[in-house]
Each structure stands twice: as structure tokens, then as C-alpha cells.
N, C-alpha and C positions, 0 to 999 in steps of 0.2 A: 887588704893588708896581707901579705904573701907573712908564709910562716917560718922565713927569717927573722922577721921582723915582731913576730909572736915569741921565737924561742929567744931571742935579745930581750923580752919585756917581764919574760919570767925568770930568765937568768936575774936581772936584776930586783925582782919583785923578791925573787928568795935570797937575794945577796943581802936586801933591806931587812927584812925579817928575819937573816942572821945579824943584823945586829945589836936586834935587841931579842933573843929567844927565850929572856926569862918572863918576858912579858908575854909571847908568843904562844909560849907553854902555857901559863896561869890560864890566859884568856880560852885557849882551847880546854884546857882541862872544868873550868866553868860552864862551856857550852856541852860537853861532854856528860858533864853532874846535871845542868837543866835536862838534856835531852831524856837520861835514863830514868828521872822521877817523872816527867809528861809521860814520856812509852811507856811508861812501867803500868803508869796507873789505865791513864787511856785501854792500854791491849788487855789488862785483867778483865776492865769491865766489858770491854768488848768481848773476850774471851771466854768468860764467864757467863754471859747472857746467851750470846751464841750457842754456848756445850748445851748449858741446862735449857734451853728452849729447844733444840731438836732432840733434847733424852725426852721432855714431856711431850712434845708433837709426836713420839711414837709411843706413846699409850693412849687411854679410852678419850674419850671425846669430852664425855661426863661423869663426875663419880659422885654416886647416890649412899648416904648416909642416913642410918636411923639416929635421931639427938632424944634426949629426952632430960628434964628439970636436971640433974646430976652429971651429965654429958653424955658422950656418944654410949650406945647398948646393940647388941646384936641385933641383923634381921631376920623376922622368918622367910628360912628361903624360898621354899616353893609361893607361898603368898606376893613374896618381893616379884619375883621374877614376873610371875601374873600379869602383875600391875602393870610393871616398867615394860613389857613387852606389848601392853595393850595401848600405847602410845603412838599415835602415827608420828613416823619418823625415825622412831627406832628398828633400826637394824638388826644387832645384835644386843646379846646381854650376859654376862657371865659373874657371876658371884665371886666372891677374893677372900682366901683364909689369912688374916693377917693380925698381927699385933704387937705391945710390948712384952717381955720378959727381959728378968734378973741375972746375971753373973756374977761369977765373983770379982768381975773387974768394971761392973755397972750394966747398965740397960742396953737392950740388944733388940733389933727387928725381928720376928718371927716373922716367916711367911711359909704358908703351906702350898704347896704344889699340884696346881691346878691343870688339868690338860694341857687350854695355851700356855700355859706358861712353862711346860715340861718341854716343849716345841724351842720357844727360844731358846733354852738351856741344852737342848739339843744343837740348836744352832751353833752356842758356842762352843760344842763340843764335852761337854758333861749330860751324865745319864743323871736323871731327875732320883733324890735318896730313897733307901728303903725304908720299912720300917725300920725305926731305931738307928736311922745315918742321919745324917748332916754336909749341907752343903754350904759353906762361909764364905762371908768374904774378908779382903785381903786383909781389915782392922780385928775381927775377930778373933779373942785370944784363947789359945784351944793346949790344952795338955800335950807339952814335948815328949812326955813320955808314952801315952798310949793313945794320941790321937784322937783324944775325946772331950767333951764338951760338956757342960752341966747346967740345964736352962731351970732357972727358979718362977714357976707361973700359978697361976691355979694348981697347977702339980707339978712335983718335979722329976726332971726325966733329965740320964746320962744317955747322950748320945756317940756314937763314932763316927768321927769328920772322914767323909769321905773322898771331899777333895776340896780346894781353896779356891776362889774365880782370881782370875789374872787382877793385874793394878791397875792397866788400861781401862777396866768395867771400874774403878773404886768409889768412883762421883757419886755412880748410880747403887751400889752392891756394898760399901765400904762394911756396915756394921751389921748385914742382914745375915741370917741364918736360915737356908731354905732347907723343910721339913718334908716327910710324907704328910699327905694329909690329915689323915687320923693323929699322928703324933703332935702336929699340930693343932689340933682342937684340942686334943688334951692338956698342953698346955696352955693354950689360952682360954680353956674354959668352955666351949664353943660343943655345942650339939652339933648331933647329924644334918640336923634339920636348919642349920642357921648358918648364917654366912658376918663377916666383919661389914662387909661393901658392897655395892653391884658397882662394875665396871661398863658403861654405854656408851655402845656407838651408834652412830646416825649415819644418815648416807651421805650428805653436806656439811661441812665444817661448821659454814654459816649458820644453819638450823640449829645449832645447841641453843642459842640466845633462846629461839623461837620453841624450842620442845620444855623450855622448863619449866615453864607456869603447869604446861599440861604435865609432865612428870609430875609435879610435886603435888597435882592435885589428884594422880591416881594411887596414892597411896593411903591408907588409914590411919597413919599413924606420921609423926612429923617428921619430914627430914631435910637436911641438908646437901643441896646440891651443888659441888664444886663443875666449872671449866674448865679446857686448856688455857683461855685468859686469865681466869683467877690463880691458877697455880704457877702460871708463868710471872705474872706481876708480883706473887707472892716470893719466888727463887729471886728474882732480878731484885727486888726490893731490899733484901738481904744481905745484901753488897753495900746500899746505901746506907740502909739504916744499925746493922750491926757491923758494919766496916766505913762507918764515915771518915776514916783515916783514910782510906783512898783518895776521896774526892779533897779531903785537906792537902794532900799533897800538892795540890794542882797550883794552891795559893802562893807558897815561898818558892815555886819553880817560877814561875811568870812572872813573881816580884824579882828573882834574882836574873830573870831577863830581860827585864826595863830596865833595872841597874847598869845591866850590862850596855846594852843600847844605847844609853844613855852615856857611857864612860864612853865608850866608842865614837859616838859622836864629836864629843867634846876633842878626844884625840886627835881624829882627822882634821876637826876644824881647825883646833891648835899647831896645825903642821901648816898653816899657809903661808909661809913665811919660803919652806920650803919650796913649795910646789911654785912658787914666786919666782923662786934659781933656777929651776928646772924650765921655766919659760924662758926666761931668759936668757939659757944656754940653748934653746929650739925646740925643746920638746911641745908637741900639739897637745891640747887638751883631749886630743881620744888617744894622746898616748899615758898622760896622765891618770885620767879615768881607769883605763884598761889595767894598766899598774895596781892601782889601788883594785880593781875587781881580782887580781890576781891573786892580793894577799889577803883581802880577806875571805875570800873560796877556799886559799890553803889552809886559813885557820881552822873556817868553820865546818869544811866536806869531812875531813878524817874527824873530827870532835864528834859531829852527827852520826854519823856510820858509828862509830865507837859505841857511844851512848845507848844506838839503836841495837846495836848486837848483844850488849849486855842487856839490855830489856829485853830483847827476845830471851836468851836464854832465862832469864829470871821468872820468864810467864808461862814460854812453851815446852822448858825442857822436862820429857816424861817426865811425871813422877816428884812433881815439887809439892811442897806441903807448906812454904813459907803462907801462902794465902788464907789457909784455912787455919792455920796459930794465930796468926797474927790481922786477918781484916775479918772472917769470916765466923768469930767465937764458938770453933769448936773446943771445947774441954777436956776431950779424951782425943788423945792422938789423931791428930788429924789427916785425912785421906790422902793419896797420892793422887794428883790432880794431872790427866793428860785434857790438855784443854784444844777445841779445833782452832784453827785459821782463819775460818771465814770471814771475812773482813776486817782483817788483821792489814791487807794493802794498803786500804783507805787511811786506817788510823797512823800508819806509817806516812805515808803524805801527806795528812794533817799536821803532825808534828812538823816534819819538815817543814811546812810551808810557815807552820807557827814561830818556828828558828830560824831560820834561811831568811827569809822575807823581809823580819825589821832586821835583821843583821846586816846586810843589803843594802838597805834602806841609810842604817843609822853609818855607812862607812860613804857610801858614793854618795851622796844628798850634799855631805858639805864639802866632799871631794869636786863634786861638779860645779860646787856654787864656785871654789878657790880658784879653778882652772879657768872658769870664763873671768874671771876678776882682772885688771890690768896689774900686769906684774909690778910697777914699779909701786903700785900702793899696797901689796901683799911685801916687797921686799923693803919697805921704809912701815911696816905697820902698819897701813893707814885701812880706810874699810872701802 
């Protein structure tokens, strides 16, 4: 078919469809409203599991906890380290100054600043605080007027915020307050000699399953050992079960697109009365066909694209906070969220193909059945 003959088929594929464009309009602006609650929800959870499972692939492998009858308690550090180090398998091992404290505007992460982790903090271009600084992130709410801070703990210490981490880090950084280390113990209570955690690495990923029976039996006293599996399942899980409005959405988007399907069908089929004239003034059934593929392409290509571009913006653009109000039950203002991409394609050609597909389907199916049909019983009614 030469594309003369193509540009004749959508001249009139669009002359049809102007004449009815308020039905034209509705119908796109439906497929448009389906597309952006599937993208929407699809790319969070995608986007969400994606971010927080490479923030936790780049820390320890394993994280060892002292628990006892009342809950978690300090460990002794040089005994801890002992232990965890006397495990074949273990690689490295580093102790973690961390915990909760008070503000005046509710509870705050303490973390004190350990060697590695003065490294990263380097990386990003801040110098790890002094005694008596602070280093916040982007949720922390700190005195406009003298740039300082007041943490309520085992004791209480004014500190001066020495600098804020960008929004980009917020996922990971939103409400922590990172200390020297001594100022740190002091407000969390914490001796010289004792540590919140030990942070373990192994040489093989695989190996954490197989080091922990032996971890957990080189120590005196009982603890609790987390994975990258467990704290992965435990982020990703968070989505599901305190944002089960995401996955609700997924229900009235898929019902309002059988509906639609469904209307559509009915449309075309109810047009063979037409397509019946059209035969009978010469048109062939793959001109027929092609027609009808014309207009509903026009409907549904720009409705999709539409749909998709505002889910994109709604998921990826820096710095959104809709997620964390509203699926993720934070209660104190919640983080700005830059979330990655990665396999953000895929769930974009799922949708499509979840929209496109039976829309497709439910326009050319009775289109093709009318066009083979003998005109003169499509033009008298008959079947």
C-alpha cells in the first residue's frame, strides 16, 4: 500500500473522529486517568524498592545486636569485636555509635562519627563535626537564629550545626544528626568502652546466611543478627503494608479499563451498519481495518504518553514528598524523595502493553469480524 493511500486513510480516520470529538476527548481523557494511577503506582513501587535496596547493598553485610528481656542494650566493645572477628568468614568489623534522642519538635537519629564513616562524609564533601558541631539532615529543625540545635538524651547538649546534607541524600540522612564521637556517647549514654552495633562484612554475599549460626554462637551474651535480606524485605515491605493504598489503586484503574474495553467494543460493533456502506461503495476490508487501527491509535497514543508523563513527574521529579504523607506513614514532615530509574522502562511497557493491548483488541476484533461480514446483511441488519 504506497503512502498515498495511507495519507487518504487518515485524512479520513481524523475527519471521522472530528465528528464526534466529544466522545473522542472523554474517551482519551479516561485512558489518560487509567494510565496515570497504573504508572503512578507501578513506578513508586518500582522506584522505591530499587532506591532503598542499593542504599542498603552499600552498607555492612550483617548487623550484630546485643537484645536482652527489656530490649536492645549496649555492647561491650572490645569483647564484641573479639568474638565477631574470631568467625571464619568475617572480613571486617567495625562498631557504630548510634541512637534515639529528643527535640523540641520530636525524636531524632543520633549517630556518631566513626572513621568509615567520616570517609563517606568526605566523599560528600563535608568535614566529619567537632566537638560540640553537628551535622543534619535536610528534615532536621535547627535555630534560624544561631544555627544550633538541642538534643534531649541521657544528657543534654546545645550543639552548632555545622552544615545541612543536600535533599538528594534525604531517603537515607532525612532526620539523622551526625556527632563527634564523644558527644555522641554522651548523649546516648554510651561508654568508651561500648558500642550501639557492630557493622560485618564477609568476603561473599552469599556467606552471611552461612556465618550466622557461627556469629551468633561466638558471643556470650544473646543477640540479634539482621541481613541485607532482612532489612531489604523489611524497607520493600513498608510500601505494602503501611501504604496499601498503592496497590488499592491498581483495583478501579483496571476496572475503569474493562469498562472502557468493553464500551468500545460495543461501539465498533454497533457501527456495522456502517462499515456495510463502505463496502459497498468499494472499500476492502484492509481498508476498513486500517481506518479503524487509525483512530483508535489516535485516541489511545497521546492519552498514554500523557498519563505516562505525568506519572513520571509525580514519582521522579526531585524532591517529592507526596509518598512519604501519604502511602509511607511518616508523621513528621516527610522526606524529599529523589528516587533512581532503574527499571522504571520495563514498568513503562508493562503499562503500555496493559492499555494498548485490550484497547486494540476490543476496537479491531469487531471491526474485522464486520468487514469480512457480507455487506448486504450488515446494510439490511441482519447477522
Amino acid at each position: 500500500m504506497n503512502s498515498g493511500a495511507w495519507w487518504s486513510l487518515m485524512l479520513w480516520a481524523a475527519h471521522d473522529l472530528g465528528r464526534r470529538p466529544g466522545s473522542a476527548l472523554l474517551t482519551g481523557g479516561v485512558i489518560a486517568l487509567v494510565v496515570t494511577f497504573l504508572a503512578t503506582t507501578l513506578l513508586l513501587i518500582e522506584a522505591w524498592t530499587a532506591t532503598t535496596t542499593s542504599l542498603i547493598e552499600a552498607g555492612p553485610s550483617l548487623v550484630v545486636r546485643r537484645v536482652t528481656p527489656t530490649g536492645w542494650a549496649p555492647m561491650p566493645l572490645d569483647a564484641s569485636l573479639e568474638s565477631a572477628r574470631s568467625v571464619t568468614g568475617v572480613t571486617a568489623v567495625e562498631p557504630r555509635i548510634w541512637g534515639l534522642a529528643s527535640s523540641v519538635d520530636g525524636p531524632l537519629t543520633v549517630v556518631g562519627v566513626t572513621p568509615p564513616l567520616m570517609t563517606e562524609l568526605e566523599v560528600l564533601g563535608y568535614s566529619a563535626p567537632g566537638k560540640g558541631e553537628a551535622l543534619v539532615g535536610s528534615g532536621v529543625p535547627i535555630s534560624s537564629l544561631d544555627m544550633s540545635i538541642t538534643l534531649v538524651g541521657v544528657a543534654d547538649v546545645t550543639l552548632q550545626v555545622s552544615g545541612v546534607l543536600p535533599s538528594d541524600v534525604a531517603l537515607a540522612a532525612h532526620d539523622l544528626v551526625f556527632l563527634n564521637e564523644i558527644d555522641a556517647r554522651l548523649v546516648l549514654g554510651l561508654s568508651a568502652h561500648e558500642a550501639s552495633d557492630l557493622a560485618v562484612s564477609v568476603y561473599h554475599e552469599a556467606e552471611g546466611t552461612a556465618v550466622r549460626p557461627d556469629l551468633n554462637a561466638a558471643f556470650r551474651f544473646p543477640v540479634n543478627i539482621t541481613d541485607r535480606r532482612d532489612a531489604i524485605g523489611a524497607v520493600v515491605g513498608t510500601l505494602t503494608r503501611d501504604g496499601g493504598l498503592a496497590t488499592m489503586l491498581l483495583v478501579p484503574a483496571l476496572l475503569a479499563m474493562a469498562l472502557l474495553v468493553a464500551n468500545a467494543w460495543r461501539d465498533v460493533g454497533g457501527s456495522r451498519r456502517d462499515i456495510g456502506l463502505f463496502k459497498t461503495f468499494g472499500w476492502s476490508t484492509g481498508d476498513l481495518v486500517r481506518v479503524q487501527l487509525i483512530q483508535s491509535l489516535a485516541v489511545a497514543v497521546p492519552a498514554t504518553m500523557t498519563g505516562l508523563a505525568i506519572a513520571w513527574m509525580l514519582v521522579f521529579r526531585p524532591g517529592v514528598t507526596w509518598p512519604g504523607a501519604l502511602l509511607l506513614g511518616w508523621r513528621t514532615p516527610p522526606p524529599p524523595l529523589t528516587l533512581t530509574t532503574d527499571g522504571a522502562a520495563l514498568v513503562v511497557a508493562t503499562v503500555v502493553g496493559l492499555v494498548i493491548g485490550p484497547w486494540l483488541l476490543a476496537t479491531l476484533v469487531p471491526a474485522i469480524r464486520s468487514a469480512l461480514a457480507d455487506p448486504d446483511d450488515l446494510v439490511r441488519g441482519g447477522r
